[in-house]
N, C-alpha and C positions, 0 to 999 in steps of 0.2 A: 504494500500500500504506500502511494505517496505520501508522507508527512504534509506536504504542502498543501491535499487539494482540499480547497472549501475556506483554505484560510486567507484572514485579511491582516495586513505584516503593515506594522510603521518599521520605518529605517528613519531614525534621526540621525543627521549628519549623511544623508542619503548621494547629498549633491556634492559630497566635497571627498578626497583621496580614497579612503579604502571604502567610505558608503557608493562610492559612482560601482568599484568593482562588485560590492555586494548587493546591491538592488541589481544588476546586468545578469549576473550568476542567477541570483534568485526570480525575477522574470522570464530565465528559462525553466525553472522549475516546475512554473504553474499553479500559482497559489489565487486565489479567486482575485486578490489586489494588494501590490503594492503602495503605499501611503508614504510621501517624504517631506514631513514638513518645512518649511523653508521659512527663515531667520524673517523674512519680510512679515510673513503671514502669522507666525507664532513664534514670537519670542519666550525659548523655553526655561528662561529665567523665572517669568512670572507665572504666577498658581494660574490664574483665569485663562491663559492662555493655553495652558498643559489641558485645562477640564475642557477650552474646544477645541484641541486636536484630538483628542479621546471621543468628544460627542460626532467629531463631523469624518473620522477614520471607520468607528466600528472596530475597531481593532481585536484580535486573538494575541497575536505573538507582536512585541515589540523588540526591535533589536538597537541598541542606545550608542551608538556609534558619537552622537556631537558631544566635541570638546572646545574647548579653548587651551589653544596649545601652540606650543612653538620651542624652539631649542634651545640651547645655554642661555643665549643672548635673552631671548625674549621670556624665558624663566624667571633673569633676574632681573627683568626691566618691569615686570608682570605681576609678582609673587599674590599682590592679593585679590587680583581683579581673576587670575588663572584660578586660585582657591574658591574664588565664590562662585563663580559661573561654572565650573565643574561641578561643586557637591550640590550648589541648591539646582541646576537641572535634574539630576540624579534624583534629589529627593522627591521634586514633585513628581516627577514621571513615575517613579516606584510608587509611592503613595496615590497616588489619581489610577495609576494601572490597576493596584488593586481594589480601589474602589468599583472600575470600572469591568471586575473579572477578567483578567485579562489572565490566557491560558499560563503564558511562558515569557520571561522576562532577561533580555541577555545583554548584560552589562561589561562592554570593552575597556577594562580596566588599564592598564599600565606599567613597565618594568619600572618606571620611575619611583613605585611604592614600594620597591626590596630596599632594603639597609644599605649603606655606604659599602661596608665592607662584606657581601656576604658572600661567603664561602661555594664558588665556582665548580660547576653549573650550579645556579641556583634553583630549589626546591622551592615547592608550595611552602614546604613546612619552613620555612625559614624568613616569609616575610615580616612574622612578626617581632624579629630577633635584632633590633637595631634601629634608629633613626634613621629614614634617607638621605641619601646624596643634598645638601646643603641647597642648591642651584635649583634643584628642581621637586624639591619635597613640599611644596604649598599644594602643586597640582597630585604629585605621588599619593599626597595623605588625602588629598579631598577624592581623589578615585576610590582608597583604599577603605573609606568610609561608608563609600556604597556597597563594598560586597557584606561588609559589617550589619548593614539595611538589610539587605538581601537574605543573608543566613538567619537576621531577627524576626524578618517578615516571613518568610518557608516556616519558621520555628512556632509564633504565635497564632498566623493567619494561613498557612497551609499554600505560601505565596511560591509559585515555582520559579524563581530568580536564581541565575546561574554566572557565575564572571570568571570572565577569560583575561591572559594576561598576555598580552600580545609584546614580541619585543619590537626593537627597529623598523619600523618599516621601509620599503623604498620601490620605487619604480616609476613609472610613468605618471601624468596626471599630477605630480607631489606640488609640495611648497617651494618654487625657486626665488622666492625672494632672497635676500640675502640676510634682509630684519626681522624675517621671523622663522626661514627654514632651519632643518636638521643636516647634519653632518654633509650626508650621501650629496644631497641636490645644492647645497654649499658650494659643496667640493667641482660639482658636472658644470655648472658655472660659472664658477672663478676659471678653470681651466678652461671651458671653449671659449671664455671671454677674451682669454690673455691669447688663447691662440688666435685666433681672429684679429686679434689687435697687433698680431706680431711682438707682446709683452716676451721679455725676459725672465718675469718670475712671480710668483704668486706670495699671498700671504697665508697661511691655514693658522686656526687658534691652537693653543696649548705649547705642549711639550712632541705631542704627540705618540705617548704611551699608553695610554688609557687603550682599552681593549672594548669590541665591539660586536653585537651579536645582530645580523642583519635579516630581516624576513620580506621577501618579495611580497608586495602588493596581494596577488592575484590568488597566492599560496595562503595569504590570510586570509582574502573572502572564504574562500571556499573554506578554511577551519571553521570559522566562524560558523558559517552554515550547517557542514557536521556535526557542529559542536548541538545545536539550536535543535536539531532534528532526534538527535541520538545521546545529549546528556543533560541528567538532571537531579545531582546531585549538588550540595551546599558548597563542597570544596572547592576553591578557587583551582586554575586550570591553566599552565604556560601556553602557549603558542610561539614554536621560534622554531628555529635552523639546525640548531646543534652546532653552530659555526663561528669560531670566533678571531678576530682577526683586528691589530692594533693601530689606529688611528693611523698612523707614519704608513705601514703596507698600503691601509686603502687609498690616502694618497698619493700615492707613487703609483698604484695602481688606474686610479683614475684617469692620472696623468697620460699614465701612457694610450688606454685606453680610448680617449680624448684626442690623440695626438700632440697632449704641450708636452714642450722640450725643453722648456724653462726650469730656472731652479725652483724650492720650494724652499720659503724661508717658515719660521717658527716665531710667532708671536707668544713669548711666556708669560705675558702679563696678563694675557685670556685665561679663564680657570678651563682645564680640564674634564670638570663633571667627574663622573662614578671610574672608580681605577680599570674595575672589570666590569663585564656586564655577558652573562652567557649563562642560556635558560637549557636546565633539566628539562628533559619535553616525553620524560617515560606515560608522565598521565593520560596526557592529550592521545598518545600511539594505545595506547592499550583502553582508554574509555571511551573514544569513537573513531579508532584509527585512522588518525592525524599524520601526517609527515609530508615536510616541505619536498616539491617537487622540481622547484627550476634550482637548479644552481646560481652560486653568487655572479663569477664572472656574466654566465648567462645573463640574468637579470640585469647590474652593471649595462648590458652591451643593448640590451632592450631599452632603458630608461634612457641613455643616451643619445640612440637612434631616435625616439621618440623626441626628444629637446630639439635636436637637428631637422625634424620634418616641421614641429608644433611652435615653436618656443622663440618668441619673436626679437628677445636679446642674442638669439643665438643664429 
């Protein structure tokens, strides 16, 4: 039997990087409608606005994909405006959902809520052994709070809320700004920038040791989706690669990738973020058999291709 068929699915954050791959995936599925509400129409900060996306969806299954989110930079430009817009969307949606019956509740939580230091691969069971990464812990804890919701609300109200923890993302479609993107689309960039300009050399933040765990786009919808159809249980749940690789490789990697041939300098006065960062991924394979399918390079060579057809800086 289909999971899908008969059902009506909101995708919050529907229109924006990994919601475009997961409503695209999930419209071939065949579920009776997907719903995406859109920041003009429903701003999911406020209550009144969560109770008429709920009254005008109909909704079964919601999958809560919108954040406010951005990288080092915009973490630490951000901290409380990222804390508030993450938990209070979180909470009205979980609260209105279940007011609203709603079957299945899947909350894309964040690796940004693991501890500074936690002990590589990180485990479910180890998110609560430490304070997060300094940089980016307003938006890590206000994610981390939802699954807190989640496990209260299954517990008291019989609420089916499930959160996944998705690491790095990257591929096509992403954030190339420079003020508020991640590492990957940073990096694709700064390098066709400089090569197109005939630059000599680029800048990248840090030291460039910090270690990094990367999950293509297209390889999360589809978890996601697995995830939604086939698990439902209270314990939180990685989503990553297995694959971990340190800031300096990916840049040099990029680089060449790219075709710049320029030097690569080291701005140390940038913080770093989290030392390590590479997700345990036993639960996700063994609870609705999960595993990342495109390679890194791959991916890399697709999101680039992509900037080069789409990407009007470039």
């Amino acid at each position: 039997m289909n999971y899908w068929n008969g059902k009506k699915v909101v995708v919050t954050g529907g229109a924006g990087f990994l919601g475009s791959f997961v409503v695209e995936r999930l419209e071939r599925k065949g579920p009776e409608s997907v719903f995406v509400p859109r920041s003009a129409d429903y701003d999911l900060r406020e209550k009144g606005a969560v109770q008429q996306m709920y009254a005008d969806s109909g909704t079964d299954v919601v999958i809560h994909l919108a954040a406010s989110v951005g990288g080092i930079g915009a973490n630490r430009d951000n901290p409380g405006r990222f804390f508030y817009d993450n938990a209070i969307m979180g909470i009205h949606l979980i609260e209105e959902g279940r007011r609203h019956g709603v079957e299945k509740f899947v909350t894309a939580g964040t690796v940004c809520a693991y501890p500074k230091h936690t002990p590589v691969p990180f485990k479910e069971e180890d998110l609560w052994n430490g304070y997060p990464e300094e940089t980016n812990a307003p938006y890590g804890i206000a994610k981390k709070a939802l699954l807190v919701m989640g496990q209260a609300y299954r517990e008291q109200y019989g609420f089916n809320a499930i959160f996944l923890l998705p690491v790095n993302l990257y591929g096509p479609r992403d954030d190339f700004d420079l003020e508020t993107s991640h590492v990957i689309p940073a990096l694709i960039r700064k390098c066709i920038e400089a090569r197109n300009a005939g630059a000599d050399r680029i800048t990248a933040w840090g030291t460039g040791s910090p270690t990094r765990e990367f999950l293509y786009v297209e390889d999360a919808a589809r978890g996601i989706l697995m995830a939604t159809e086939s698990y439902g249980k209270p314990a939180p749940v990685n989503l990553g690669s297995g694959f971990e690789i340190s800031i300096r490789d990916l840049t040099e990697l990029i680089a060449d990738l790219t075709g710049f041939e320029g030097a690569i300098e080291w701005d140390t006065s940038k913080p770093d973020g989290q030392p390590r960062r590479m997700l345990d991924t036993t639960r996700a394979r063994k609870e609705f058999g999960f595993e990342a399918e495109v390679g890194f390079c791959e991916g890399l060579q697709r999101t680039i291709a992509w900037c080069e057809q789409h990407a009007e800086w470039a």
